[in-house]
C-alpha positions as CSV (number, residue, x, y, z in Angstrom):
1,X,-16.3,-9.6,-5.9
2,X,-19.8,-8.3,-5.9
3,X,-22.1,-6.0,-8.5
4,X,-24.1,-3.4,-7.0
5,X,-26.6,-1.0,-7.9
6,X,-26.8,0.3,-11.3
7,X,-25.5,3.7,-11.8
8,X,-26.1,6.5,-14.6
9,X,-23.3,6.3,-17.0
10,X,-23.9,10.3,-17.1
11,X,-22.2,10.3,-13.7
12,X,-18.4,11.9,-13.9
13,X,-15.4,10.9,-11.9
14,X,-12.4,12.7,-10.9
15,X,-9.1,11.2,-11.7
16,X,-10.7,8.5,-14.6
17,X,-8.8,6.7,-17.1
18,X,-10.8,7.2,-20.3
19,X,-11.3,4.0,-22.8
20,X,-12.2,3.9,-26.3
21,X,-12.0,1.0,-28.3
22,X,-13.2,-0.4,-31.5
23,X,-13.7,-4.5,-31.6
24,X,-13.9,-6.7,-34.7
25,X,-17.4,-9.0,-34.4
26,X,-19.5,-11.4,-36.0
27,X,-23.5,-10.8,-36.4
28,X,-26.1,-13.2,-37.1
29,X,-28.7,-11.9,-39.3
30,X,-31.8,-13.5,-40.8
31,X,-29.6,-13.0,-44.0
32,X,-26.8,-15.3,-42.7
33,X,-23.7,-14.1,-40.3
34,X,-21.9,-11.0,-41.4
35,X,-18.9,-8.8,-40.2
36,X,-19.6,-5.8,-37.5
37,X,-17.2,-3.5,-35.7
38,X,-18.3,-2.5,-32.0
39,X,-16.9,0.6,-30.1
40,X,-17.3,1.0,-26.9
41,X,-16.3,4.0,-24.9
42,X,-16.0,4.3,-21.1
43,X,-14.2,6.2,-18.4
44,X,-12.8,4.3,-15.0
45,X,-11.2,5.2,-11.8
46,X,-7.4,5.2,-11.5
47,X,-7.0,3.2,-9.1
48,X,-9.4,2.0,-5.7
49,X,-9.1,1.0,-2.6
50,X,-10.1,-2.3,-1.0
51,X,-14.3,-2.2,-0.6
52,X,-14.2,1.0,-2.8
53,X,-17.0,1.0,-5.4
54,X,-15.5,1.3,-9.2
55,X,-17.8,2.8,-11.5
56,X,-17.7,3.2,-15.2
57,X,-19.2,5.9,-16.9
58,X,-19.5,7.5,-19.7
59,X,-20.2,4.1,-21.0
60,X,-21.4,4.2,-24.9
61,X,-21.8,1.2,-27.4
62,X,-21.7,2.0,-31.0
63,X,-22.6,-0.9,-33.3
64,X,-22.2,-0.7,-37.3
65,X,-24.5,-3.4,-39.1
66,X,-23.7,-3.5,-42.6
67,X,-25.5,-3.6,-45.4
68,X,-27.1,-6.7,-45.1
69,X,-29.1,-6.3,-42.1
70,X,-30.4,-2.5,-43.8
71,X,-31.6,-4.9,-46.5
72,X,-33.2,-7.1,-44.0
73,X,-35.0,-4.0,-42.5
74,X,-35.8,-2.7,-45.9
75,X,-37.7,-5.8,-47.0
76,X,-39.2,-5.3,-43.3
77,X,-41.1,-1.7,-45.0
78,X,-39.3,-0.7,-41.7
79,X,-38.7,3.5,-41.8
80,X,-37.4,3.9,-38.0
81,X,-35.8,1.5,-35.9
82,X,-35.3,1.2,-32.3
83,X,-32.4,-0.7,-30.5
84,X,-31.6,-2.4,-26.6
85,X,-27.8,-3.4,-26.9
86,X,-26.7,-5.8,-24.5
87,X,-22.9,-6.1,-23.7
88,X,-21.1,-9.1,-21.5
89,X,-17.9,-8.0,-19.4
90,X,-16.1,-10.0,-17.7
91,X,-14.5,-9.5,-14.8
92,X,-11.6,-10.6,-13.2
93,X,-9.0,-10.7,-10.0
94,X,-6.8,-12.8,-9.1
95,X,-8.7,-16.3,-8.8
96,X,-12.2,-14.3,-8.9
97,X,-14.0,-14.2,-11.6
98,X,-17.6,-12.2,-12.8
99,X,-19.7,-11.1,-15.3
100,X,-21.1,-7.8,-15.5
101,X,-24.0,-6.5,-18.5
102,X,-23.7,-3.1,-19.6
103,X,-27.2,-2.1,-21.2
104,X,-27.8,0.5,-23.4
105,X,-30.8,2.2,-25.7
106,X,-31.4,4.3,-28.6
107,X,-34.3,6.0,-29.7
108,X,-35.8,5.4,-32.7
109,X,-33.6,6.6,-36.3
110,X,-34.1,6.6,-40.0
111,X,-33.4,3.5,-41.8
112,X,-30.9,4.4,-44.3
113,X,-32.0,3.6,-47.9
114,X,-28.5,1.6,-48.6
115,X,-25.3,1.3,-46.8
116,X,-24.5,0.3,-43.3
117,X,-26.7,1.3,-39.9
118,X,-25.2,2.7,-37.1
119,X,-26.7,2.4,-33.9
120,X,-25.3,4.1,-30.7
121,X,-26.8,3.2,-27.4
122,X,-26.2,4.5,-23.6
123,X,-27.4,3.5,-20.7
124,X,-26.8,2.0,-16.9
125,X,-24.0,0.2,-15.9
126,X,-23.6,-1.8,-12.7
127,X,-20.6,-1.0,-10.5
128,X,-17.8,-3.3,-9.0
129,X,-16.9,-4.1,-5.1
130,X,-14.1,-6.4,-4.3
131,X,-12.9,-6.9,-0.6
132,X,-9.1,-7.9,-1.8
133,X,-6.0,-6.1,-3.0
134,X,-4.7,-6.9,-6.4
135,X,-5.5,-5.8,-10.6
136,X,-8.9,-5.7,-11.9
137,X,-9.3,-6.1,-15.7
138,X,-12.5,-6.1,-17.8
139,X,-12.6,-7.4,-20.8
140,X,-15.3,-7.5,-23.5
141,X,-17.3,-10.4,-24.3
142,X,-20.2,-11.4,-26.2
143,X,-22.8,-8.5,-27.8
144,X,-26.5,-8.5,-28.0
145,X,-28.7,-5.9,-30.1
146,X,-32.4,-6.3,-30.4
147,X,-34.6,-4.2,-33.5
148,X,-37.5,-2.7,-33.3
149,X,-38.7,-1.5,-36.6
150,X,-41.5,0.5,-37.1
151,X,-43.1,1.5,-40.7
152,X,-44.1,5.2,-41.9
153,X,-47.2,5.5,-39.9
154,X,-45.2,4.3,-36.7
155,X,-46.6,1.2,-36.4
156,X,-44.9,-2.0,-35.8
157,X,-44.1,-4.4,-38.1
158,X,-44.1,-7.8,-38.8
159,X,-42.4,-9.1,-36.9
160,X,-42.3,-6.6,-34.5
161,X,-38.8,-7.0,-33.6
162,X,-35.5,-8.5,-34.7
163,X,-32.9,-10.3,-32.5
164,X,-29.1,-9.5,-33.6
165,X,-26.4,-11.8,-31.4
166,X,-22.5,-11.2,-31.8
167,X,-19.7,-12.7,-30.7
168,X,-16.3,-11.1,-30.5
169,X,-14.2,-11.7,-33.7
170,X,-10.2,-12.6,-33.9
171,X,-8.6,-9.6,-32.0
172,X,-4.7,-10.2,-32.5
173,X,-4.1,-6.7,-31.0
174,X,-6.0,-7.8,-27.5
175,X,-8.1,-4.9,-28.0
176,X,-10.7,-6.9,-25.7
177,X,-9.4,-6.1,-22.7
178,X,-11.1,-2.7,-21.6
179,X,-9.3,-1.7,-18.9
180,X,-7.2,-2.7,-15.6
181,X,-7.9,-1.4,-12.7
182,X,-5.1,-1.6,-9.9
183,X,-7.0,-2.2,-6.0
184,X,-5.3,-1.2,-3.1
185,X,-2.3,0.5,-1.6
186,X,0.0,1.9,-4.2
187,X,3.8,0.5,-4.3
188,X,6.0,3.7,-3.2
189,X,9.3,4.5,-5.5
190,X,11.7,6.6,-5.3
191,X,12.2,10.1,-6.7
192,X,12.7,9.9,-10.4
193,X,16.1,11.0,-11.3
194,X,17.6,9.8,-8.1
195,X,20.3,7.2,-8.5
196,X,20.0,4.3,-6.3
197,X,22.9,4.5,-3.6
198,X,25.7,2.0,-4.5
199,X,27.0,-0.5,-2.4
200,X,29.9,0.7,0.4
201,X,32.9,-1.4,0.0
202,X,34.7,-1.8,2.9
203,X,38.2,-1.0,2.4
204,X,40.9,-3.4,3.8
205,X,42.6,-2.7,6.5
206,X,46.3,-2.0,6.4
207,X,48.5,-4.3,8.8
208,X,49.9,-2.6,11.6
209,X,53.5,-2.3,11.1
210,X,55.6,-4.2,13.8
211,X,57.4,-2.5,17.1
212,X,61.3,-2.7,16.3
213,X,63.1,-5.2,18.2
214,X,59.9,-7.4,18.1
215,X,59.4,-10.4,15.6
216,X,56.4,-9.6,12.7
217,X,53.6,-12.2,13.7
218,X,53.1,-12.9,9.5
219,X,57.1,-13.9,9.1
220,X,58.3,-14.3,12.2
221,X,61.4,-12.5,11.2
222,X,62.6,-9.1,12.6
223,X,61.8,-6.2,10.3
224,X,64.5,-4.6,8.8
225,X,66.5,-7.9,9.3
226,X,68.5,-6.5,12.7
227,X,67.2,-9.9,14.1
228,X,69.0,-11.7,12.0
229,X,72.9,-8.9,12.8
230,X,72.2,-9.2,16.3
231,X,71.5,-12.9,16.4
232,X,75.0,-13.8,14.6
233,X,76.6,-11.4,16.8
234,X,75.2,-13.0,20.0
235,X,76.1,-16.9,18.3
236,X,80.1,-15.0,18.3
237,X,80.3,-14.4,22.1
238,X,78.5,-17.3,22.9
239,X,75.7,-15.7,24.5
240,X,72.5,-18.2,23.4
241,X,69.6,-16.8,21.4
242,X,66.4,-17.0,23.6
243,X,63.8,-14.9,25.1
244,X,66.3,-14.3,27.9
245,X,69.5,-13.9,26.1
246,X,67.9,-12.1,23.0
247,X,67.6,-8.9,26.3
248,X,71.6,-9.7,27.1
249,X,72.7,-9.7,23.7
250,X,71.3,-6.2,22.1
251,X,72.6,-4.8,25.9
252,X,75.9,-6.2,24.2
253,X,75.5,-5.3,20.8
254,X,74.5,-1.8,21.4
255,X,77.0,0.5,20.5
256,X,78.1,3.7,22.8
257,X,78.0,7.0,21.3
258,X,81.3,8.8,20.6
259,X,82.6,11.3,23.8
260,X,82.0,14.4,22.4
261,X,85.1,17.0,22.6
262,X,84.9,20.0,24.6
263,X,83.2,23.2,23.2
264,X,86.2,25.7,22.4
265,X,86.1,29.3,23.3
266,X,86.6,31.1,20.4
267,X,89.7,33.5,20.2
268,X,89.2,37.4,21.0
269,X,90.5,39.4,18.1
270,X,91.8,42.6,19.7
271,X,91.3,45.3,18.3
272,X,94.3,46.5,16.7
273,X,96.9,43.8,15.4
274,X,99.8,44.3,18.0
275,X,103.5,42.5,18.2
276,X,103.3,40.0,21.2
277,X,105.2,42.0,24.3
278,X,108.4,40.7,24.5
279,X,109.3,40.8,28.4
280,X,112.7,39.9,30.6
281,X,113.0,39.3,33.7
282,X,115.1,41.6,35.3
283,X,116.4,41.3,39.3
284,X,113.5,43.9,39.9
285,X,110.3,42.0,40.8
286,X,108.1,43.7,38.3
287,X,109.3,41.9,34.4
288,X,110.4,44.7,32.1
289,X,108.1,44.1,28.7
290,X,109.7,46.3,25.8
291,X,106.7,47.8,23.4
């Protein structure tokens, strides 16, 4: 993981996940430490490739002093004030670890007669290389402001400046963490709304139902029990049940089919009911038939 070159936070990036987020801290002022709130806004890439370059822009630091330090500056005779802020984020991935400083400037505002000072600062920002794949998180660390007060006439006073450290205050929300940043490759899914494709069941296969006349290879038994008929009527005629005599006795056992009777002509009805001719035989040749 390497920095480079410092880039203008003005610069803009397509595709940028934008950041804004206000952290709890604790300032040390010449009056003793006090409570400040940082906010810090910034815009990063999506996502990168291996060896891409991720740049933040955008990047703004807003810090609110409170009252105290405005009565510090007051007793100062300071009218204006000008500020350098000084940020610490570190950098992480994987089992890499970095720092990076985000600096930032204001020119020179009012000094408020009473309340709290709020200082907004922009500035470069240095950019982030890493040569492997994996999640990139940046997470703030410690703040840095320096004061330059200046009177009425614009002159400096004395001293000329005023050094203001801060170090991040108890953050249960984890508001600290910045951003992540995936590197490399994205992970491809599926189509949302698409069910994923259950597992096939392969459905048993039904036994194959045994030949007649053949014995089942589960039971050993005939189906239909003619085994068992044909093997008691083989043991009566003393024909032995075997491989051999199992042939000879369903020869014997079969039964022949019935002769079947001849077809009969059906009877011609004639056409008109007649009395059967009653004939005698005379000593002609020809039979004499009365009508």
């Amino acid at each position: 993981m390497a920095l480079a070159p410092l880039l203008p936070a003005a610069a803009v990036a397509a595709g940028t996940l934008k950041v804004d987020a206000a952290l709890p801290y604790v300032c040390a002022l010449p009056s003793g430490e006090r409570p400040a709130t940082v906010r810090i806004t910034a815009a990063f890439p999506e996502r990168a490739a291996v060896g891409e370059e991720i740049r933040p822009t955008d990047v703004t630091t807003t810090v609110e002093l409170p009252p105290a330090a405005v009565a510090d500056l007051i007793a100062l005779k300071a009218a204006t004030v000008r500020a350098e802020s000084r940020l610490t984020v570190a950098v992480a991935q994987n089992e890499q670890r970095a720092e990076a400083v985000w600096n930032g400037t204001v020119q020179p505002v009012p000094v408020p007669a009473e309340g709290p000072l709020t200082l907004t600062t922009t500035g470069d920002v240095p950019s982030l290389t890493t040569d492997t794949a994996g999640e990139m998180t940046l997470t703030a660390g410690a703040f840095a402001v320096d004061l330059a007060p200046a009177g009425a006439d614009g002159a400096a006073t004395d001293p000329p400046s005023l050094a203001v450290t801060c170090v991040p205050g108890d953050d249960p929300e984890g508001r600290a963490r910045l951003a992540a940043v995936p590197v490399g490759a994205a992970v491809p899914t599926g189509e949302p709304g698409t069910p994923p494709p259950s597992p096939t069941v392969p459905s048993p296969s039904a036994p194959s139902p045994a030949s007649p006349g053949r014995r089942s290879r589960r039971t050993g038994r005939h189906p239909r029990g003619r085994g068992r008929r044909r093997a008691r009527r083989a043991g009566r005629r003393g024909v032995r049940w075997s491989a051999r005599g199992r042939t000879r006795a369903r020869r014997r056992t079969r039964r022949r089919p019935a002769p079947r009777s001849p077809a009969r002509t059906p009877r011609r009805a004639s056409p008109r009911s007649r009395p059967p001719r009653r004939c005698r035989r005379t000593s002609s040749a020809t039979p004499t038939c009365g009508s």
